[in-house]
KOLLO-982422 format. One record per residue (C-alpha): x, y, z. Coordinates in nm, 2 decimals. Example, Ala and Ser with C-alpha at 12.3 -4.5 7.8 and 13.67 -1.06 7.14 Angstrom:
REC       X       Y       Z
REC    1.23   -0.45    0.78
REC    1.37   -0.11    0.71
***
This chain:
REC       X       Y       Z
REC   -1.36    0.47   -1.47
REC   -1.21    0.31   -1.12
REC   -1.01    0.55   -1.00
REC   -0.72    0.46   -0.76
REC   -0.48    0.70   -0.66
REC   -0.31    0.62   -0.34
REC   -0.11    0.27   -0.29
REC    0.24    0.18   -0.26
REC    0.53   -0.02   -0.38
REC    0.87   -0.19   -0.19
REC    1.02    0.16   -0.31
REC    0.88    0.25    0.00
REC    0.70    0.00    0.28
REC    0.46   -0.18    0.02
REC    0.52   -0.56    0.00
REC    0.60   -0.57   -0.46
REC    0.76   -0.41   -0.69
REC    0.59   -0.12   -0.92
REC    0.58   -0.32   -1.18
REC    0.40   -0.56   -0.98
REC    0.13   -0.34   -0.84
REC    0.04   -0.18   -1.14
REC    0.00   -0.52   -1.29
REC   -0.17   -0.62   -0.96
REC   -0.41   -0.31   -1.01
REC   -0.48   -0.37   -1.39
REC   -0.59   -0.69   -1.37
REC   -0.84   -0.57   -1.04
REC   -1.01   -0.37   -1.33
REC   -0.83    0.00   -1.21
REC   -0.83    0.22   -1.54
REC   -0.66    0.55   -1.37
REC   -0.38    0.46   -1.11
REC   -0.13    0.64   -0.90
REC    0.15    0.53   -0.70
REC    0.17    0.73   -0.37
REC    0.53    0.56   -0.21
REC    0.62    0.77    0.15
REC    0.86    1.02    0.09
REC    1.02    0.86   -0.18
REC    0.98    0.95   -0.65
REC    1.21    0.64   -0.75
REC    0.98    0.40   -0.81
REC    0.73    0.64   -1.06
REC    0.93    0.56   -1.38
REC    0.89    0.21   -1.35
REC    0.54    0.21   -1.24
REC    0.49    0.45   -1.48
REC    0.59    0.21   -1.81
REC    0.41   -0.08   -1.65
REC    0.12    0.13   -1.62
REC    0.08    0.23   -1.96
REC    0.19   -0.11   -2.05
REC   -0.14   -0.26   -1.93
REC   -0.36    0.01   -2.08
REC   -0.39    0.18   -1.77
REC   -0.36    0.57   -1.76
REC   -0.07    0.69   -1.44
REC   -0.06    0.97   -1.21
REC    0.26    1.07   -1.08
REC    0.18    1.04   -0.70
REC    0.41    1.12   -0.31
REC    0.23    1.02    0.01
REC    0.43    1.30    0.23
REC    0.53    1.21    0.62
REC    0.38    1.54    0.84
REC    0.43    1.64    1.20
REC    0.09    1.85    1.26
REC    0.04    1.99    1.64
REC    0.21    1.63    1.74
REC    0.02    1.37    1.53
REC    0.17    1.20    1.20
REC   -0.03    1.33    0.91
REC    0.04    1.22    0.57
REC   -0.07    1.42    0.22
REC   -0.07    1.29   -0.11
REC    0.08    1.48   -0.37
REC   -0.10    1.44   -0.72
REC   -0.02    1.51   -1.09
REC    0.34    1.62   -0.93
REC    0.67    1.68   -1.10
REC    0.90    1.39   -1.00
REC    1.22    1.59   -1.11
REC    1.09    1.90   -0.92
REC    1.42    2.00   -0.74
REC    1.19    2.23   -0.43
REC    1.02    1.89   -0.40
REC    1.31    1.64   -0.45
REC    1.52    1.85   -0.12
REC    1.20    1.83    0.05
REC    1.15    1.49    0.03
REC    1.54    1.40    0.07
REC    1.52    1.61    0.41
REC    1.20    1.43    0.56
REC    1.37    1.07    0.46
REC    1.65    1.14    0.72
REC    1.65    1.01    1.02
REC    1.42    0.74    0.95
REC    1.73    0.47    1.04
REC    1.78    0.67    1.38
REC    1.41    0.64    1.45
REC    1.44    0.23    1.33
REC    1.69    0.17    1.60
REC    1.54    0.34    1.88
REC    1.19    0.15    1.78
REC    1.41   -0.17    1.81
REC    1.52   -0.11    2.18
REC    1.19    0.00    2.26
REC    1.09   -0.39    2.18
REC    1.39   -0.52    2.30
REC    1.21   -0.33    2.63
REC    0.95   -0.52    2.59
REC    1.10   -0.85    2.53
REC    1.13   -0.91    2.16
REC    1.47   -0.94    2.02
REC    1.60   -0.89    1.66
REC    1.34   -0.66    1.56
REC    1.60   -0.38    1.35
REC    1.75   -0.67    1.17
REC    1.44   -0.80    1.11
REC    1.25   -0.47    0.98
REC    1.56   -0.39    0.75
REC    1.55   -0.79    0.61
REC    1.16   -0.70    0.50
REC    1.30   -0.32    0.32
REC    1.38   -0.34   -0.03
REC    1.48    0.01    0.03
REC    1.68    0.00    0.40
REC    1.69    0.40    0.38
REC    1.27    0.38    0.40
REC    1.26    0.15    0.69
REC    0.94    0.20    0.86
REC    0.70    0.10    1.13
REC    0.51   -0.16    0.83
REC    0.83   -0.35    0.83
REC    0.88   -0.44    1.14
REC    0.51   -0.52    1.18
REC    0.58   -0.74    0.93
REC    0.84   -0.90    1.12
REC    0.63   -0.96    1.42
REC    0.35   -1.09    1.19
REC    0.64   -1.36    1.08
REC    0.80   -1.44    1.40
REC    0.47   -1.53    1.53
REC    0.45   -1.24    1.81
REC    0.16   -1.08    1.66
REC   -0.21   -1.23    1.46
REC   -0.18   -1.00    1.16
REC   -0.05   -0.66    1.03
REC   -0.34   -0.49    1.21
REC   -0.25   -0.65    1.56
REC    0.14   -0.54    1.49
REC    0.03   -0.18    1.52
REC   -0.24   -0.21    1.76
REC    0.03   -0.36    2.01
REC    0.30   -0.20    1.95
REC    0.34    0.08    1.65
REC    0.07    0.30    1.77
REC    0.13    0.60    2.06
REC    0.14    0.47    2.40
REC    0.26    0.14    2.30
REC    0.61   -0.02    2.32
REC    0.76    0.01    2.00
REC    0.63    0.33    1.89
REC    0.88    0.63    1.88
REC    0.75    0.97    1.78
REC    0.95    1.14    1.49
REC    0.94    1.52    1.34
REC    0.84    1.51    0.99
REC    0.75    1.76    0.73
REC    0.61    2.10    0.81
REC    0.21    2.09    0.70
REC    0.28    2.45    0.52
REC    0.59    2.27    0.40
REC    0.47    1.94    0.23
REC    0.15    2.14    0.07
REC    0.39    2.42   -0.08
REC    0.66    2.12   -0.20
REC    0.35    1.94   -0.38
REC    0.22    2.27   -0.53
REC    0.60    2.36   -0.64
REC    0.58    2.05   -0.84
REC    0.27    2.11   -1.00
REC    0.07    1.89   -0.81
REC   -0.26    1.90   -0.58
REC   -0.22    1.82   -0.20
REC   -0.48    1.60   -0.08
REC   -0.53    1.48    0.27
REC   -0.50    1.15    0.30
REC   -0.70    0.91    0.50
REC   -0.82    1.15    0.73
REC   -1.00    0.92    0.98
REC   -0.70    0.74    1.08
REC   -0.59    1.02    1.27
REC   -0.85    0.99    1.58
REC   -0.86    1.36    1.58
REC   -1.16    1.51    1.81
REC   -1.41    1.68    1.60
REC   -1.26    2.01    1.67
REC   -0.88    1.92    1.63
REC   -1.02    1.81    1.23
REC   -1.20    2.17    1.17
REC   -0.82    2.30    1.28
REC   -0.68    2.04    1.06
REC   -0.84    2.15    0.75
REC   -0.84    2.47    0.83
REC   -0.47    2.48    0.83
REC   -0.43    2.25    0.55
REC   -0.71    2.48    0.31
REC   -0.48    2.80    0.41
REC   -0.17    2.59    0.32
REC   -0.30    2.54   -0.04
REC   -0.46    2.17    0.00
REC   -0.73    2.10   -0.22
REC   -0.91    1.78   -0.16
REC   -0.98    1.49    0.12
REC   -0.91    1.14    0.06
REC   -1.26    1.02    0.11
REC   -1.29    0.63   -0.04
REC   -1.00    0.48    0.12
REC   -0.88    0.12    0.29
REC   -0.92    0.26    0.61
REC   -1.27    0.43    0.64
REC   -1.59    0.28    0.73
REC   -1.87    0.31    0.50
REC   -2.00    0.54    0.80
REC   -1.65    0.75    0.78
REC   -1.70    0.75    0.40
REC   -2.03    0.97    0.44
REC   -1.84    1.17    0.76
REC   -1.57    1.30    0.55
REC   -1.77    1.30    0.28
REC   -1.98    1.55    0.42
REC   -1.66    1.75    0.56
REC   -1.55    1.77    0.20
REC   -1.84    1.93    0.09
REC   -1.86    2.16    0.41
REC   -1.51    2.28    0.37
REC   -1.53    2.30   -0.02
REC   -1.24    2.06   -0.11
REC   -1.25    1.85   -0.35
REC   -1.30    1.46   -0.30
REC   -1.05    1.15   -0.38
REC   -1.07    0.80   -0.37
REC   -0.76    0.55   -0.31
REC   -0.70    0.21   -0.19
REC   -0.34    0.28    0.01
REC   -0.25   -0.08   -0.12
REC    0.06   -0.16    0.02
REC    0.06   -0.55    0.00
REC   -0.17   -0.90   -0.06
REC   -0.33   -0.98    0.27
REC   -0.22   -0.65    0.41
REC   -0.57   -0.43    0.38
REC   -0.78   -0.32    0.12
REC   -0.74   -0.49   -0.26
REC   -0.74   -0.31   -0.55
REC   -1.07   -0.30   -0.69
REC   -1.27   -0.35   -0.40
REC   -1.34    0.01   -0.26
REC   -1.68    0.17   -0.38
REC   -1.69    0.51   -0.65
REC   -1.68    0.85   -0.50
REC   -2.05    0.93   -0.40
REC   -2.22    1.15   -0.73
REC   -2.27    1.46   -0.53
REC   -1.89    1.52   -0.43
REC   -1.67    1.69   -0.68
REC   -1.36    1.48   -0.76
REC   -1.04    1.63   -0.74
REC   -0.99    1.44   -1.07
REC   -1.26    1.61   -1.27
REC   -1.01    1.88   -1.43
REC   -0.77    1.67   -1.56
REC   -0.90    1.56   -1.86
REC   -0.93    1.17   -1.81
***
């Protein structure tokens, strides 16, 4: 099976439709697929029918926005309930304030000497209430002012540059008992983006295992094949389970569906309960 269970639609900050991603994914040969949007349920029903439509099988799926000791964490939420009301209010509460946040990461740019950057970011969201630090790298990838979507955040989006703007999002205790509400299984998600020390990551998922988390997104966009065999190894050292996950948001914007490696054979899937 090819397994992907992390990616999103313009429901949240990816670049199509669900529709269009699951179609997207189906023809890239994925067999199990999830749809992960930030903060955000709505587009599940649709991906959802497309899913099933192209023979694939669907996991409900939440990629959940977390403040932990000062760094943005996200966790996925798995197998959830989408009409779960604990984790409908939970989400509705971190997806406030994101337009606030928009507009303050638009002066800081302004600062820095590029205009037009709110009006631009909320041109490139389907969904204006999920504006978000991928659409305005978007619009600096169009207006020329940056190389790529990498460049946009290594510029500007990231801490310490100009047009990032630090915002409080969920609780970690608070996103991993939403998920768990719902029926799902938390899994941390793309933990090597987080530049954590060594030390601050044993904290991490400490935290997260007393929380209720069960697994570590392991095969993702983001890792190395060195970082796959690091968290790999912290997976199995921590006993959490293991997941694997593209975080497609968009053509030409990272990793492709279909072109991640399997899960390595010693690692326990946190998929390997659920009948597939």
């Amino acid at each position: 099976m090819n397994i992907d269970l992390h990616c999103h639609s313009n429901v949240s900050d990816g670049a199509l439709a669900p529709t269009q991603v699951a179609r997207r994914a189906a023809r890239a040969g994925v067999t199990v697929w999830s749809l992960t949007d930030h903060d955000q349920v709505d587009g599940l029903a649709e991906a959802r029918a497309a899913a099933l439509a192209a023979g694939m099988q669907f996991v409900d799926g939440v990629e959940i926005s977390v403040t932990w000791r000062g760094s943005t964490v996200h966790v996925l939420g798995l197998r959830i309930d989408p009409q779960d009301a604990t984790l409908a209010a939970g989400l509705a509460a971190v997806r406030g304030g994101r337009i606030e946040r928009a507009r303050a990461m638009a002066r800081e740019l302004s600062a820095a000497g590029i205009e037009g950057t709110f009006e631009g970011a909320l041109e490139r969201a389907e969904n204006p209430a999920m504006v978000s630090r991928t659409h305005f790298a978007r619009f600096l990838v169009d207006i020329e002012a940056v190389a790529d979507m990498r460049d946009a955040f290594r510029r500007f989006l990231v801490p310490g540059k100009p047009g990032y703007v630090p915002h409080q999002w969920a609780d970690l205790d608070d996103a991993v008992r939403w998920i768990r509400a719902a029926s799902g299984h938390a899994v941390l998600a793309h933990p090597g983006r987080y530049g954590l020390s060594a030390g601050a990551m044993d904290a991490l998922l400490g935290e997260f295992r007393q929380a209720g988390g069960e697994a570590i997104e392991v095969v993702t966009g983001s890792h190395s094949p060195e970082q796959y065999r690091h968290f790999g190894a912290l997976a199995a050292h921590h006993d959490f389970a293991a997941s694997r996950g593209s975080d497609f948001h968009g053509p030409e914007e990272g990793a492709e569906f279909g072109s991640l490696p399997p899960l390595d054979a010693a690692l326990r899937p946190v998929w390997r309960d659920w009948g597939l």
